[in-house]
Biopython code that builds the backbone (N, CA, C, O; Angstrom):
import numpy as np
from Bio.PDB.StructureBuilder import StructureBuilder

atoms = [
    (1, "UNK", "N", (42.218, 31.208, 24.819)),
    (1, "UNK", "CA", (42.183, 32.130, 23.704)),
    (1, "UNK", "C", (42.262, 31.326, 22.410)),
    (1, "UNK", "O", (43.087, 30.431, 22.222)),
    (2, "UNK", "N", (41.481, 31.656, 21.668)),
    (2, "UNK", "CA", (41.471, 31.081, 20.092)),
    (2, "UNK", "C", (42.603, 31.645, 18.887)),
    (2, "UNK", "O", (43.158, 32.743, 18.850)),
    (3, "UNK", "N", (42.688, 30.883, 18.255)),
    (3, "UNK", "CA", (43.773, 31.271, 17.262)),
    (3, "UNK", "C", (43.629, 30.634, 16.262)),
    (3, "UNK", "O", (43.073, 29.543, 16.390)),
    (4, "UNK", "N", (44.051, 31.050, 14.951)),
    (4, "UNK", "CA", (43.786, 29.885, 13.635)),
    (4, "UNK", "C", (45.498, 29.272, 13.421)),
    (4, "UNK", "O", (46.512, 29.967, 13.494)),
    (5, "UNK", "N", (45.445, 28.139, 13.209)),
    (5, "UNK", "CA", (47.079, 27.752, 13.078)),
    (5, "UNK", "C", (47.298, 27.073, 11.343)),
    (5, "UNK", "O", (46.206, 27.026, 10.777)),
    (6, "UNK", "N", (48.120, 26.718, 10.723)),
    (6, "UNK", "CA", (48.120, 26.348, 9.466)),
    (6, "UNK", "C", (48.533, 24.943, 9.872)),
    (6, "UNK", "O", (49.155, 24.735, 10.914)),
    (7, "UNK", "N", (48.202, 24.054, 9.091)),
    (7, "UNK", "CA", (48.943, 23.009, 8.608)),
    (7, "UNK", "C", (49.115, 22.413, 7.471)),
    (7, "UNK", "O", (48.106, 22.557, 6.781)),
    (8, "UNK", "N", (50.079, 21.693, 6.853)),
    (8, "UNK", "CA", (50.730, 21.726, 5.657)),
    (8, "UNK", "C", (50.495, 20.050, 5.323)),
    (8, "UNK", "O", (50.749, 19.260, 6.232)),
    (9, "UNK", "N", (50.113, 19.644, 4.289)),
    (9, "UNK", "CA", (49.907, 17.847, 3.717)),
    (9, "UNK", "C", (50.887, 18.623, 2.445)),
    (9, "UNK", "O", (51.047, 19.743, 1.961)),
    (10, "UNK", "N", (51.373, 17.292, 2.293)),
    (10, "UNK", "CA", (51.785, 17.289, 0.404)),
    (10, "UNK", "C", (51.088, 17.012, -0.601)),
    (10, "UNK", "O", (50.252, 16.154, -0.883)),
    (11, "UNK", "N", (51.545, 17.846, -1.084)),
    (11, "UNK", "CA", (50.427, 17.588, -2.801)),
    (11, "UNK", "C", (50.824, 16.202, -3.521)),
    (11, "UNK", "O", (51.415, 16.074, -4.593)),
    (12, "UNK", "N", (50.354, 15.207, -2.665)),
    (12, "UNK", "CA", (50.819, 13.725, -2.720)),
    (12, "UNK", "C", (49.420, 12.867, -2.572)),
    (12, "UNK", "O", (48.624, 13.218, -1.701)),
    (13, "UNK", "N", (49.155, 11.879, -3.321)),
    (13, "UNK", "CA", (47.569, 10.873, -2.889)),
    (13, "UNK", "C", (48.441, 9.913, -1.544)),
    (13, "UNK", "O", (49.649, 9.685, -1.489)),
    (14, "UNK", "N", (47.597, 9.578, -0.770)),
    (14, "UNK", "CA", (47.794, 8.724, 0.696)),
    (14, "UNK", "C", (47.631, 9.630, 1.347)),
    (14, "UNK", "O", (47.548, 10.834, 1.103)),
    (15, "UNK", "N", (47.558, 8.835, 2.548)),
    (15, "UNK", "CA", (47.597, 8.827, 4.169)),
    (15, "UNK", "C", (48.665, 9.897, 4.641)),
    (15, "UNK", "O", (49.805, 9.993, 4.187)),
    (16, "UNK", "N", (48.233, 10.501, 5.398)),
    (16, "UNK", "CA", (49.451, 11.541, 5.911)),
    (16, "UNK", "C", (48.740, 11.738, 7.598)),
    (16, "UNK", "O", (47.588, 11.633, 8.017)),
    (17, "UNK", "N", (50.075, 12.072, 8.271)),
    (17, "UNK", "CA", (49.428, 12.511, 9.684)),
    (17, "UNK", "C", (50.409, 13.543, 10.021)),
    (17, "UNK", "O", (51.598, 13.757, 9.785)),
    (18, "UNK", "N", (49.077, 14.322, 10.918)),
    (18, "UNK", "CA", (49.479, 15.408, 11.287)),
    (18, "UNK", "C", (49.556, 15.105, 13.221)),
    (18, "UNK", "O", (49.063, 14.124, 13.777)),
    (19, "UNK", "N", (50.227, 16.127, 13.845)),
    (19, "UNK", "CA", (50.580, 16.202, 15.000)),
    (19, "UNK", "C", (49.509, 17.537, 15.081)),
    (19, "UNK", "O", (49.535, 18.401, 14.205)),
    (20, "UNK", "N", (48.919, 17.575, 15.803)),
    (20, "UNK", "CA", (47.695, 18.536, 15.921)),
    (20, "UNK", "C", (47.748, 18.927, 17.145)),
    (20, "UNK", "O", (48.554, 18.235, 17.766)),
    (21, "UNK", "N", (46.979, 20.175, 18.140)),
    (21, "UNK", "CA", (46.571, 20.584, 19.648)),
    (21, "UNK", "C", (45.499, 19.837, 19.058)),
    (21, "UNK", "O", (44.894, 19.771, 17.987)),
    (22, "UNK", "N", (45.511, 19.181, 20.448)),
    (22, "UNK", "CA", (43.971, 18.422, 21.146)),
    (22, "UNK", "C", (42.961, 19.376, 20.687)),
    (22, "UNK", "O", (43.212, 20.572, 20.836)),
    (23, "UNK", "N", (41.869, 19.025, 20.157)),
    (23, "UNK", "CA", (40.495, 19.650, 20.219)),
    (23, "UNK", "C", (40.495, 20.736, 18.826)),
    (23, "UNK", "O", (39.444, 21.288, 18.502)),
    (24, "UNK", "N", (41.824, 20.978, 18.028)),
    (24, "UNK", "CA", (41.255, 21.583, 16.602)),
    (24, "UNK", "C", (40.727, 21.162, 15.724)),
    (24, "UNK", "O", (40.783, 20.129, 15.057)),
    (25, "UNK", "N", (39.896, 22.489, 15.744)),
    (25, "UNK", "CA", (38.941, 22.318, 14.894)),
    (25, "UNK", "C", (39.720, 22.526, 13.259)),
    (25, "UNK", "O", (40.569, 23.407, 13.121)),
    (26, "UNK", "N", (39.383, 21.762, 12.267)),
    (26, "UNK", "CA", (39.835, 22.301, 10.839)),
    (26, "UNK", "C", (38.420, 23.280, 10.697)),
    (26, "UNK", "O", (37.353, 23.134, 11.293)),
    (27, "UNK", "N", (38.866, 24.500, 9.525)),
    (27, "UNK", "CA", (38.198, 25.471, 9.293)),
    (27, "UNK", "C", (37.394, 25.309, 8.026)),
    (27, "UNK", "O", (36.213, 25.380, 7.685)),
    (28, "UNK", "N", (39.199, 24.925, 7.194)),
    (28, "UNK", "CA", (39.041, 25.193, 5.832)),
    (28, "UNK", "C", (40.453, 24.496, 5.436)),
    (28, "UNK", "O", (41.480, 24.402, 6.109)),
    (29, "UNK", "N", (40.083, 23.909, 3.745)),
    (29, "UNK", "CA", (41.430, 23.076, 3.393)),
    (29, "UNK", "C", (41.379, 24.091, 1.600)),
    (29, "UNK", "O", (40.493, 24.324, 0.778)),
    (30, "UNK", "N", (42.651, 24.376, 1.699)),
    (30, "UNK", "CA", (43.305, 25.165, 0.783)),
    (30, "UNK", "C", (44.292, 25.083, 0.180)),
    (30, "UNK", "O", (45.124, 24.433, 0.813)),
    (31, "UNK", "N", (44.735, 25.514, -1.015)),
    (31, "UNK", "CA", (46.047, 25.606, -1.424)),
    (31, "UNK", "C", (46.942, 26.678, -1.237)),
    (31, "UNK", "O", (46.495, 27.805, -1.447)),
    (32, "UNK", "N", (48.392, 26.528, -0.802)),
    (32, "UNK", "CA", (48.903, 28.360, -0.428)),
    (32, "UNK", "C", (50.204, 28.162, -1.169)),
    (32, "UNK", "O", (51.063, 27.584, -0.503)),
    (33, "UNK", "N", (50.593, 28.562, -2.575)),
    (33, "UNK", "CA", (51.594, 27.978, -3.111)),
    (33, "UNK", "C", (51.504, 26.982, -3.999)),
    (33, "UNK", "O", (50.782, 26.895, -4.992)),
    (34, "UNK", "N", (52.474, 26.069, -3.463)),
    (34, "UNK", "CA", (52.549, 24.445, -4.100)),
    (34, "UNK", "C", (52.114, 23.710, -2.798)),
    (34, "UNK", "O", (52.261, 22.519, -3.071)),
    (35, "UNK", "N", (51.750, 23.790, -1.792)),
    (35, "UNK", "CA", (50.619, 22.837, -0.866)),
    (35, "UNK", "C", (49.636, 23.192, -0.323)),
    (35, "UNK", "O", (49.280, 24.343, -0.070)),
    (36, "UNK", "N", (48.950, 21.879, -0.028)),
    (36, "UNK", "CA", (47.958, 21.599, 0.347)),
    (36, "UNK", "C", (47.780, 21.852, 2.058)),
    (36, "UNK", "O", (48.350, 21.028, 2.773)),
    (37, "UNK", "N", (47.065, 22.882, 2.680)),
    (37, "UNK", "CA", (47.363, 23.620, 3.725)),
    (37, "UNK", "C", (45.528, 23.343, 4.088)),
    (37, "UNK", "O", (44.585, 23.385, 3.299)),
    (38, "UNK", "N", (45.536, 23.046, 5.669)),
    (38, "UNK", "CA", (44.251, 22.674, 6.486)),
    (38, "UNK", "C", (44.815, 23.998, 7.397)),
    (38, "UNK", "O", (45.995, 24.207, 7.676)),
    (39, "UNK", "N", (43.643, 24.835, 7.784)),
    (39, "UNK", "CA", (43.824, 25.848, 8.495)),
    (39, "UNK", "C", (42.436, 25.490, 9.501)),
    (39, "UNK", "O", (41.255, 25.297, 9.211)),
    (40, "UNK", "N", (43.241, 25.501, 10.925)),
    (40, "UNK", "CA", (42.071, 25.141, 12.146)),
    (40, "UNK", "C", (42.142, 26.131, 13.135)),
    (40, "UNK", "O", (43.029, 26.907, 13.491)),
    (41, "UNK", "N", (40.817, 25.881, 13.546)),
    (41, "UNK", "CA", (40.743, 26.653, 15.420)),
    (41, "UNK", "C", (41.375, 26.402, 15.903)),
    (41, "UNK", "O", (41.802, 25.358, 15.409)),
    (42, "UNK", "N", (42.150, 26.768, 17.126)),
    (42, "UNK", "CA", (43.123, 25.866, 18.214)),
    (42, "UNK", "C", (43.231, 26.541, 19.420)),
    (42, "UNK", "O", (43.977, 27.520, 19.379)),
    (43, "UNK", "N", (42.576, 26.241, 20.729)),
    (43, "UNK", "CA", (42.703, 26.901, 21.562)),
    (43, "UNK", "C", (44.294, 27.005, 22.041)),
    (43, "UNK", "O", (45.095, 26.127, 22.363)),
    (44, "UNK", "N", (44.416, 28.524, 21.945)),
    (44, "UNK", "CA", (46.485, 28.578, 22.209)),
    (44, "UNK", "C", (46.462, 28.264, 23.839)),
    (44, "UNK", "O", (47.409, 27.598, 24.259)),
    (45, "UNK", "N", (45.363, 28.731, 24.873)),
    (45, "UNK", "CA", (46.059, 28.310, 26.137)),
    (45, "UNK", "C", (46.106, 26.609, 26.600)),
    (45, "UNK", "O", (46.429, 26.205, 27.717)),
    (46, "UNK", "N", (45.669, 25.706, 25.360)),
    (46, "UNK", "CA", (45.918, 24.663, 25.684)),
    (46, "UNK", "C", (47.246, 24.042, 24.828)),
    (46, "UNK", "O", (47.355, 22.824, 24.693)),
    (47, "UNK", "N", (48.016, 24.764, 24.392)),
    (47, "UNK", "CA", (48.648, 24.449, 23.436)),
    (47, "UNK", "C", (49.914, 23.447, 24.035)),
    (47, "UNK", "O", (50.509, 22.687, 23.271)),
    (48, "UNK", "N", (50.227, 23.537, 25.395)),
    (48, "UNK", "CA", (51.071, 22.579, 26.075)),
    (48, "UNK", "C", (50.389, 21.336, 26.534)),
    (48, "UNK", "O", (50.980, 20.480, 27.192)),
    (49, "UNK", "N", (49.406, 21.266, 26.255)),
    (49, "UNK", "CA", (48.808, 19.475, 26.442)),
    (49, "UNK", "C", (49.284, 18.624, 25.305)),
    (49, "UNK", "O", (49.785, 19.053, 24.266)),
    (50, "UNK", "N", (49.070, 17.355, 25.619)),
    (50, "UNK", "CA", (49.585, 16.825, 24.420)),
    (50, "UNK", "C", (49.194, 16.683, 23.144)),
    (50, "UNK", "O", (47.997, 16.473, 22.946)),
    (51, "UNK", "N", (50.152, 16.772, 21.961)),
    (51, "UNK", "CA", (49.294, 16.723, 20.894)),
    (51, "UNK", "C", (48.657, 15.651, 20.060)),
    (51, "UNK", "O", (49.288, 14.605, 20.215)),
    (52, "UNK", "N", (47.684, 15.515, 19.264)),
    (52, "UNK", "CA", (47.440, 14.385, 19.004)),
    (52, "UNK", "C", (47.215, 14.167, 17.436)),
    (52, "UNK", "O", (47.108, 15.183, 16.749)),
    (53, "UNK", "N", (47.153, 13.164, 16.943)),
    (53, "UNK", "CA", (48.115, 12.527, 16.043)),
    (53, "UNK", "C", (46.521, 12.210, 14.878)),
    (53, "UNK", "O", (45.694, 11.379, 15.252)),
    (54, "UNK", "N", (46.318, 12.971, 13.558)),
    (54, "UNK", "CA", (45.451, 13.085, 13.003)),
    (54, "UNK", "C", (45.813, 12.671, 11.662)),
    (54, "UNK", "O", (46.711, 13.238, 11.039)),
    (55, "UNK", "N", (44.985, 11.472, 11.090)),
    (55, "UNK", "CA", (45.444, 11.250, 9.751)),
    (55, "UNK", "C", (44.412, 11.820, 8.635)),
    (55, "UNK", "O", (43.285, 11.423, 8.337)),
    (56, "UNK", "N", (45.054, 12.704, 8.210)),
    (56, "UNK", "CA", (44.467, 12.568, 6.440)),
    (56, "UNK", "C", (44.880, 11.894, 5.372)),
    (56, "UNK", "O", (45.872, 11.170, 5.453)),
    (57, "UNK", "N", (44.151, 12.038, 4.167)),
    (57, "UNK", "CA", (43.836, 11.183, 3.190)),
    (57, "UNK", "C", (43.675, 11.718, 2.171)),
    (57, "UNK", "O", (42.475, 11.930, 1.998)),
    (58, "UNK", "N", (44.461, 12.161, 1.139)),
    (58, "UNK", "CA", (44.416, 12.735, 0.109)),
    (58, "UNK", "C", (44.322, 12.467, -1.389)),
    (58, "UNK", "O", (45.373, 12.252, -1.992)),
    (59, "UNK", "N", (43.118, 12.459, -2.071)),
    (59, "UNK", "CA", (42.849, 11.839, -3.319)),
    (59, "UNK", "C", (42.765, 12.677, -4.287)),
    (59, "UNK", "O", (42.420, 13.850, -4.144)),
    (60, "UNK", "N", (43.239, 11.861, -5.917)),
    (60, "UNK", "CA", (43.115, 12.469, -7.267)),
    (60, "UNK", "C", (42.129, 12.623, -7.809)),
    (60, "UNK", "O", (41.697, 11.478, -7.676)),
    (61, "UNK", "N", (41.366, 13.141, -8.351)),
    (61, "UNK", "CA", (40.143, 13.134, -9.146)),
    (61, "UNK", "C", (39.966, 11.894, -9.910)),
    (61, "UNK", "O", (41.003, 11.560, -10.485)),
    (62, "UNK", "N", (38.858, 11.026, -10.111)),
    (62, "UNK", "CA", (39.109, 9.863, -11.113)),
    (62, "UNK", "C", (39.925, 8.816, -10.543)),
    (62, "UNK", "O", (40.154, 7.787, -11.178)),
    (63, "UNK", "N", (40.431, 9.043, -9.241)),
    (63, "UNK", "CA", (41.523, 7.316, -9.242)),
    (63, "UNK", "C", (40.532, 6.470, -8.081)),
    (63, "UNK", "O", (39.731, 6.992, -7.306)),
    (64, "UNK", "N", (40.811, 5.202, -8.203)),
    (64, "UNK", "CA", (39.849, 4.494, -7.701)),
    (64, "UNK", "C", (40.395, 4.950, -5.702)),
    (64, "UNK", "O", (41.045, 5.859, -5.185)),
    (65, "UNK", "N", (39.959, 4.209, -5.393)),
    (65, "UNK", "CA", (40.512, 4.278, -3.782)),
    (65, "UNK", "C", (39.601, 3.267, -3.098)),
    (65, "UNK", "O", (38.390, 3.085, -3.225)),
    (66, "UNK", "N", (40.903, 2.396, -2.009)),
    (66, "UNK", "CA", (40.288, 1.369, -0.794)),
    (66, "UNK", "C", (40.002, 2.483, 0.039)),
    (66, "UNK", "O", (38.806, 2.773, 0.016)),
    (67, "UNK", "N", (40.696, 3.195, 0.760)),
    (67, "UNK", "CA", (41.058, 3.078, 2.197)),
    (67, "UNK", "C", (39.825, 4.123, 2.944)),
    (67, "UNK", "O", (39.470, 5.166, 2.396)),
    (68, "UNK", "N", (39.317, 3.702, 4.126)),
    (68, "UNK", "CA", (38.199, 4.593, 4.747)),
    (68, "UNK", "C", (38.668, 5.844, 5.016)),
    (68, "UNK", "O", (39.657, 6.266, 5.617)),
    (69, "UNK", "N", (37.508, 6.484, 4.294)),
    (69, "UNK", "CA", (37.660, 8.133, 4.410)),
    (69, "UNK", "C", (35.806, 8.494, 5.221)),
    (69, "UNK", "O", (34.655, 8.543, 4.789)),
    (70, "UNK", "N", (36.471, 8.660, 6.516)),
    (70, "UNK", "CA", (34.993, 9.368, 7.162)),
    (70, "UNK", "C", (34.565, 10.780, 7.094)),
    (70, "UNK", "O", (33.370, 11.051, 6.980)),
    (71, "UNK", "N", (35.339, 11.562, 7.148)),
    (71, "UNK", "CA", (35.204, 13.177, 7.379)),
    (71, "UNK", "C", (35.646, 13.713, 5.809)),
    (71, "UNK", "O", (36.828, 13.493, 5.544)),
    (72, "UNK", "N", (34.844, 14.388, 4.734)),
    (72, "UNK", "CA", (35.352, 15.268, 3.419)),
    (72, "UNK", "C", (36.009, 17.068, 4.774)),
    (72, "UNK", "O", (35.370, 17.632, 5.662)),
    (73, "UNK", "N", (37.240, 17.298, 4.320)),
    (73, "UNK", "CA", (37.607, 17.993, 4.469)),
    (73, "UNK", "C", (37.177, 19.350, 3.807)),
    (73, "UNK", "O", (36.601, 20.311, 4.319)),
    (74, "UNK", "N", (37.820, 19.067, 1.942)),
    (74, "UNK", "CA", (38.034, 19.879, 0.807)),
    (74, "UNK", "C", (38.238, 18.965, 0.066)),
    (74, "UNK", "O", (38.366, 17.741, 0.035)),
    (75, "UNK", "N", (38.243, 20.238, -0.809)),
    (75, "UNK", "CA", (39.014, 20.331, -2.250)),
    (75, "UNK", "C", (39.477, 21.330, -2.565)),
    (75, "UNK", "O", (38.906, 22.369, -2.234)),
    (76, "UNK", "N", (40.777, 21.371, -3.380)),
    (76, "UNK", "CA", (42.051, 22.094, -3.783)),
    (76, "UNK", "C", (42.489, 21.642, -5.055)),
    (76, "UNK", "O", (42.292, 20.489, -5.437)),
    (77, "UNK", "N", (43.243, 22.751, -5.916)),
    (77, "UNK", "CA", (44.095, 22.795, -6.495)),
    (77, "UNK", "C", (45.408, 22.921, -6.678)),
    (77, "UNK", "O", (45.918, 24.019, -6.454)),
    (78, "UNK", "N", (46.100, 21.975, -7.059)),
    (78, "UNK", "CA", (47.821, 21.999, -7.066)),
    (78, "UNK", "C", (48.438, 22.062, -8.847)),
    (78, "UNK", "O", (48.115, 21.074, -9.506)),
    (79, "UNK", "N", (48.988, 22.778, -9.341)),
    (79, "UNK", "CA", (49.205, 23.043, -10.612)),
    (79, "UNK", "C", (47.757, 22.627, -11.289)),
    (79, "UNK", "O", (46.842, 23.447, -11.377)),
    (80, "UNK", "N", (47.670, 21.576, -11.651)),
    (80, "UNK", "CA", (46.913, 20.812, -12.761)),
    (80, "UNK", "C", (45.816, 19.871, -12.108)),
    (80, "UNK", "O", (44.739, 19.524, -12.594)),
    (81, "UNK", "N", (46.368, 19.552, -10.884)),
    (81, "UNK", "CA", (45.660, 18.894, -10.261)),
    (81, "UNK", "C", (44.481, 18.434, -8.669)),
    (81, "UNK", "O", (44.680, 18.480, -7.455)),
    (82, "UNK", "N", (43.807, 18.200, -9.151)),
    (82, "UNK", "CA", (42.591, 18.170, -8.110)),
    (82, "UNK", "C", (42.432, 17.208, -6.990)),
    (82, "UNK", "O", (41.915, 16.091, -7.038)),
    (83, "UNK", "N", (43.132, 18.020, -5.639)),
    (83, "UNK", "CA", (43.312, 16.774, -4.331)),
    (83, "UNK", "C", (42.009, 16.932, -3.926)),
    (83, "UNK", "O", (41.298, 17.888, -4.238)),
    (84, "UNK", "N", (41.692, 16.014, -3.240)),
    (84, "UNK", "CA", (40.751, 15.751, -2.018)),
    (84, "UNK", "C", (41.059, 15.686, -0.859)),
    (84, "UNK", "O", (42.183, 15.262, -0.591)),
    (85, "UNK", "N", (40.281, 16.030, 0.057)),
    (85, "UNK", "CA", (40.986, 15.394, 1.441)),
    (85, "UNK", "C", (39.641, 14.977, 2.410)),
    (85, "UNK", "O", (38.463, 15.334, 2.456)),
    (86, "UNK", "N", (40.403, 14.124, 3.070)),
    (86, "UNK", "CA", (39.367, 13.401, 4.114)),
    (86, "UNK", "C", (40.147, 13.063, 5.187)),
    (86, "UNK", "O", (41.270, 12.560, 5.134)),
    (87, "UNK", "N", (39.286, 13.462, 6.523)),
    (87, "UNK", "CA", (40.076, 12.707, 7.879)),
    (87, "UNK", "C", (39.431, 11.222, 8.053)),
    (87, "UNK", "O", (38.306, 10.751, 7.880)),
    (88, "UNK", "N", (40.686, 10.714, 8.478)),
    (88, "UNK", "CA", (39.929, 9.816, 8.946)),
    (88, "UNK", "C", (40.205, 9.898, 10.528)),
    (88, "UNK", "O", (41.094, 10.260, 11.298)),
    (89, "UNK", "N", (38.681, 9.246, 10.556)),
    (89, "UNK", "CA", (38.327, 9.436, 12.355)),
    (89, "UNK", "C", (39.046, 8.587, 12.836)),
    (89, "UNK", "O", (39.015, 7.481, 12.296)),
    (90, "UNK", "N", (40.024, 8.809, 14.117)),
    (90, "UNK", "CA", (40.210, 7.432, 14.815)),
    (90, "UNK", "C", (39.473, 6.681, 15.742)),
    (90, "UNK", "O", (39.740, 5.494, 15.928)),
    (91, "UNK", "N", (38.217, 7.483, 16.576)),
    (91, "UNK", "CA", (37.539, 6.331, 17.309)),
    (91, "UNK", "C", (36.327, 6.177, 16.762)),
    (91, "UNK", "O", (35.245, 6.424, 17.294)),
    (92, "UNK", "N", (36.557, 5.715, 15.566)),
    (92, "UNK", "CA", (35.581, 4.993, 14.905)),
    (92, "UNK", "C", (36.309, 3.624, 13.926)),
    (92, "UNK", "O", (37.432, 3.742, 13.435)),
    (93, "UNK", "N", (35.649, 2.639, 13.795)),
    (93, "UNK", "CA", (36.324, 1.331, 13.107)),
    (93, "UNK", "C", (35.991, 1.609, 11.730)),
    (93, "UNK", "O", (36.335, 0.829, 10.842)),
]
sb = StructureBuilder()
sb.init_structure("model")
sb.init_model(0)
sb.init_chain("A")
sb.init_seg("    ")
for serial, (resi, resn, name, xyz) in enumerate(atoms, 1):
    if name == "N":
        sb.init_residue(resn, " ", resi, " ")
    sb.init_atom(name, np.array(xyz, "f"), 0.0, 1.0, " ", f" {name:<3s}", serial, name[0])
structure = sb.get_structure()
């Protein structure tokens, strides 16, 4: 059975990881409040497998950035300011 689940990043630039169900899908990346919230598919009858471990990447408008960003998520607003987000893939180098 399908279900949409929330998950929550900080309205912070870097790397963040999430603990995810295997196989969600992100939908849509939003603001709900004061954070920065990824809302995904998630099959609930797999929800006791293990979960797995997903990093995003969250950028300012205008600031430079190293670090590999493969997947554009969104974009959001937090007071004043304009995050980005990107996954990065892990089985890819």
């Amino acid at each position: 059975m399908k279900e949409i689940w929330k998950f929550e990043l900080e309205p912070q630039t870097g790397e963040q990881i999430l603990d995810m169900p295997s196989g969600a899908q992100i939908l849509t990346v939003q603001t709900q409040g004061e954070n920065i919230c990824l809302w995904a598919e998630v099959d609930s009858s797999e929800i006791y497998l293990p979960k797995e471990k997903r990093t995003f990447i969250v950028h300012f408008t205008g600031v430079s950035y190293t670090r590999k960003c493969d997947s554009y998520m969104g974009t959001c607003t937090v007071d004043h300011f304009m995050f980005h987000v990107f996954e990065r893939l892990q089985n890819e180098s």
